[in-house]
N, C-alpha and C positions, 0 to 999 in steps of 0.2 A: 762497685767492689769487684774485686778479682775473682771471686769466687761466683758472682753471675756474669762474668765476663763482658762487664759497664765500664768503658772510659770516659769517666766524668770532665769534662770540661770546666772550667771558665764561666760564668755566665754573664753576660752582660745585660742587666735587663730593656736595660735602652735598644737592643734587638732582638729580632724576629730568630727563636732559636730552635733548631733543624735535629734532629735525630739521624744519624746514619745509619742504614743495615745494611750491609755488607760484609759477604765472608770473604775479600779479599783486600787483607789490609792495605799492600800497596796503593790500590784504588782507593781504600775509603781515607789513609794517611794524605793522598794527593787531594782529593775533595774536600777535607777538611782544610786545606792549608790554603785551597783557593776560596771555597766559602769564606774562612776568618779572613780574608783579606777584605771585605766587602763593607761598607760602613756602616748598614743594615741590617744584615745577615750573620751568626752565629752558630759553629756547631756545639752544641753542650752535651753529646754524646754520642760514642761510637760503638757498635755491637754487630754481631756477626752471626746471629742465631735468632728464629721467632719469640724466643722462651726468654732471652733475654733482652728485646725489644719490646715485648711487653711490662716487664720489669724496669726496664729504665721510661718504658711512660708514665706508668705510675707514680716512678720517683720523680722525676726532671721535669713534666710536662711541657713537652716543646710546642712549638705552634705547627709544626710541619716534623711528617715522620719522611724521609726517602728513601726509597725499599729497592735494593735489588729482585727482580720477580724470579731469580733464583739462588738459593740458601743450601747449600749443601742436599741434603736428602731430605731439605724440604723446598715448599713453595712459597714463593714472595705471594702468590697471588692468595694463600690458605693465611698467612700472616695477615693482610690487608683486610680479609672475613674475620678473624681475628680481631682488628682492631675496630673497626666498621660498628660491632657488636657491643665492646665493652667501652668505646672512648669516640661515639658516634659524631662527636664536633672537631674531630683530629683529622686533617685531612692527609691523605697518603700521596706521594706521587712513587711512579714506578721508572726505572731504571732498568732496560733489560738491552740484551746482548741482539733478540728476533727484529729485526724490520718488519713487521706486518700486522697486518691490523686484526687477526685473530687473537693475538695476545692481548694488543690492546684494547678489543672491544672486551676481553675475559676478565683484563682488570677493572677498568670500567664498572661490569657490570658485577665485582665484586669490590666496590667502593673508592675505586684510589681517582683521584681530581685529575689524573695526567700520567702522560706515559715520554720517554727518553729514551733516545738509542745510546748507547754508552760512547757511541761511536761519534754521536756529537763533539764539539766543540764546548767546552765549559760555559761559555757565553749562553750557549741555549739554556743549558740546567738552571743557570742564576735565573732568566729569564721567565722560563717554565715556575720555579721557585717562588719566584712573587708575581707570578702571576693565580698560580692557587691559591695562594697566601691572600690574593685580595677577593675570593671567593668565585674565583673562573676556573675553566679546563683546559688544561693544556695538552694538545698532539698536533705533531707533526704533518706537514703538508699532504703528503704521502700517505700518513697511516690518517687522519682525515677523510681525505678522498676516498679512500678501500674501503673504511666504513658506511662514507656514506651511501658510494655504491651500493655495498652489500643491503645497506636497509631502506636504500632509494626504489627500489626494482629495478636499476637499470641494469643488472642483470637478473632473467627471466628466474621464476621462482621452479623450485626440480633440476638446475641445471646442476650446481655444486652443492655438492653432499656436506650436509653441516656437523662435522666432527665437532664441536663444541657441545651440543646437545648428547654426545654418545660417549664421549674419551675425559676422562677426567684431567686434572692439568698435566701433571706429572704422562699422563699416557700419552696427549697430545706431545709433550717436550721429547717423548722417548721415539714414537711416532714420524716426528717430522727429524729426529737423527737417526732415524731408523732409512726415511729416505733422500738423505743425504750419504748414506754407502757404511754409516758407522754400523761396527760390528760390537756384539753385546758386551765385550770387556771393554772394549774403547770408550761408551755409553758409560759404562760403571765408571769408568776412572771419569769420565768427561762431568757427569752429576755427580761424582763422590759418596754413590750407592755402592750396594754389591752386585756383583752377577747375577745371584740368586734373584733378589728385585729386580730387575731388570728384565728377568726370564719369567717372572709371575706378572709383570706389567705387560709384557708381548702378551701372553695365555689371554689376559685379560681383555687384549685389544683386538686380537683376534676371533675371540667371540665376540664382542660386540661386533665387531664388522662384519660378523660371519665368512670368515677365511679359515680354509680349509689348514694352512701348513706356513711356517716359513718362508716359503718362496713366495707364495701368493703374497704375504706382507708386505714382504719388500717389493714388489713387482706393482703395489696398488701405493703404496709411502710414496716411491717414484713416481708413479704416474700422476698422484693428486699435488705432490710438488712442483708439478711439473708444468700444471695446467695454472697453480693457486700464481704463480710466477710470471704467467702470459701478461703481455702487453694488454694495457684496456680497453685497447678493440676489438682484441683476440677474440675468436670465437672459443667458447667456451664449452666441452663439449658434454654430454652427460659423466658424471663417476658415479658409479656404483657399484658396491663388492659383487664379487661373481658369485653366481647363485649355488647352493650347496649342491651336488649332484642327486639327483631320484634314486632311493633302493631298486633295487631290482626286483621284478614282479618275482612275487614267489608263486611257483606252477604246484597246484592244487592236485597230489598225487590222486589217482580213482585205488579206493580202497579193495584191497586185496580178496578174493571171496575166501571164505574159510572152509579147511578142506576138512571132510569128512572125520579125523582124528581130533581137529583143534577144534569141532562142534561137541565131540565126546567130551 
């Protein structure tokens, strides 16, 4: 219905039928049109918001939901928790815009069967698509490799600071366009937040990291962009937020003796 913003399809039931989330129609109008072309495959619905993704599961139950892991001023990845919880035999694949495998291991391990660079070739998404569909995981060579790394040891444990444990999604997303040069309005329009969010997700991120100021932020965004991006043999060097500076001793005045008047 229009009113929860569901465009119901077609069903065929003789195929495997897909949920789309996506808040950018274009994108989801073109993946719809390459899906229905497929003699297996079916989209029976398209939606643009968590709220009403969970709505059209309810209604439509498709066999596969695919999520962009970012929704306006929300998270594909809080969407996939989301569904993980209330429709635990639905499996999610993710869709996102990031190359790396911090997103992907974040979907992952908040339920979705597979992760997609948008940047792909449609070929892969079919691919990916029934490849979850037949109860496997799908990622990329690349985001593969990263992860495996990261939980192989083959880089030493203490060297990179694991922002996933500290920065919520949204802070990691604001975070890594934080060291990429975007400035707080550019960020708002670029997630379709406000400034204001924007400016309480910084506060936010910067305590956690323990960073004194704006500058520090951006000056530690860039540096851990900077190293997370090195080639796989790169050495890798410690990151860690700079340490908050020590007060200054407070000097222990010697009290004053009291003069003959202030004893009276």
């Amino acid at each position: 219905m229009k009113s929860e913003r569901v465009e119901q399809l077609d069903a065929d039931t003789a195929k495997q039928q897909i949920l789309l989330v996506d808040d950018h129609p274009v994108v989801c109008e073109g993946l719809a049109q390459r899906i229905n072309a497929e003699s297996d495959l079916e989209v029976c619905g398209r939606v643009h918001d968590g709220h009403s993704a969970l709505n059209a599961i309810e209604k439509l139950r498709p066999h596969i939901a695919v999520v962009d892991i970012a929704l306006g001023a929300a998270s594909g990845v809080e969407l996939i928790k989301d569904i993980k919880v209330r429709y635990p035999h639905l499996p999610a694949l993710v869709l996102s815009m990031h190359d790396e495998e911090l997103y992907a291991e974040r979907s992952l391990h908040a339920g979705a069967r597979g992760y997609v660079m948008k940047q792909e070739e449609t070929a892969v998404l079919l691919r990916a698509i029934r490849q979850v569909l037949r109860g496997e995981i799908y990622l990329s060579e690349k985001v593969k490799n990263g992860i495996v790394k990261r939980l192989g040891g083959i880089v030493p444990d203490g060297q990179v600071i694991s922002l996933i444990k500290q920065l919520s999604d949204r802070e990691l997303e604001i975070f890594q366009l934080i060291g990429d040069g975007f400035a707080t309005h550019q960020i708002a329009d670029r997630l379709h937040i406000s400034m204001k969010t924007v400016a309480s997700h910084r506060e936010n991120i910067k305590r956690k990291l323990n960073l004194n100021d704006g500058e520090q932020l951006a000056r530690f965004a860039i540096h851990w962009l900077r190293y997370r991006d090195a080639e796989p043999n790169a050495t890798v060097p410690v990151i860690t937020p700079p340490k908050q500076p020590k007060p200054a001793a407070r000097v222990k005045l010697a009290s004053r003796p009291k003069t003959a008047s202030a004893a009276r």
